[in-house]
C-alpha positions in Angstrom: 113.6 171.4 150.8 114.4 167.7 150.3 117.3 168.1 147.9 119.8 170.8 146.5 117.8 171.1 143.4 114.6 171.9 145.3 117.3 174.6 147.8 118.3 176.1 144.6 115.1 177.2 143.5 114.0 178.4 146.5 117.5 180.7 146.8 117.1 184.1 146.2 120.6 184.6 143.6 120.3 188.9 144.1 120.1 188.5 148.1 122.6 185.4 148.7 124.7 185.3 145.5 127.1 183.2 147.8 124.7 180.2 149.1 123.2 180.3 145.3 126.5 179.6 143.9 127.3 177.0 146.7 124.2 175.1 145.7 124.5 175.2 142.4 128.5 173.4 142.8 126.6 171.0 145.3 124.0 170.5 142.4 126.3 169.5 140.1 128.3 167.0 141.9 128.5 163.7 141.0 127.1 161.4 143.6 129.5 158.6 143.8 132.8 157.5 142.3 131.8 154.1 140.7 134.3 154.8 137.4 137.6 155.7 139.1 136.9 152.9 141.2 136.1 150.2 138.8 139.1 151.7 136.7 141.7 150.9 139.3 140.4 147.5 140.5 140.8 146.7 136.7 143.8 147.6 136.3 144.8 145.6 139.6 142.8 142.6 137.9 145.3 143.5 134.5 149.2 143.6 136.5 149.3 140.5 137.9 152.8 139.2 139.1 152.9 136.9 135.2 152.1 140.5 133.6 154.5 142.6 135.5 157.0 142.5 132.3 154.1 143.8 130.2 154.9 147.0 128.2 153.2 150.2 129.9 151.9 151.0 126.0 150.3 147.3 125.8 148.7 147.5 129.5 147.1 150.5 128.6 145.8 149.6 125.5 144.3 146.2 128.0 142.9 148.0 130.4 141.1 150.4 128.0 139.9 147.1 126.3 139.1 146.2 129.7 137.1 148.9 130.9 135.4 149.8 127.7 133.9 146.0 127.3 130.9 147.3 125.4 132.4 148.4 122.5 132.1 146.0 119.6 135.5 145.3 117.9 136.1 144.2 114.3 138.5 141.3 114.6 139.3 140.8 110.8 140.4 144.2 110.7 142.7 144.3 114.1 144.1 141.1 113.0 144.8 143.0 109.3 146.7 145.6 111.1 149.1 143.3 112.8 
């Protein structure tokens, strides 16, 4: 078997309950760590030595912006609310 998928169906779950359930975590894995990584070298980006007085509540609320850049925004009504 080439892959975990292909292991998995080829396990017998009655005669190696163990291996099946192995294979099945290894299945289910994700294969890299792309978003934890891109979150932190945002937020590195965000608390730059000028920003290092900025509220924890408004660098959140930055690097959520910052991270979730796809989201469209209604600016009339942000600038409403404040």
């Amino acid at each position: 078997p080439k892959s975990a998928l292909e292991c998995l169906d080829l396990c017998d779950k009655i005669l190696y309950p163990n291996i099946y359930t192995l294979l099945h975590i290894l299945a289910t894995l994700p294969v890299s760590t792309a978003t934890p990584e891109r979150t932190f070298s945002s937020l590195r980006r965000l608390k730059t030595y000028l920003r290092n007085t900025t509220s924890e509540n408004r660098l959140n609320v930055l690097a959520l912006m910052n991270i979730h850049y796809n989201v469209n925004l209604d600016t009339k009504h942000i600038v409403d609310i404040f």
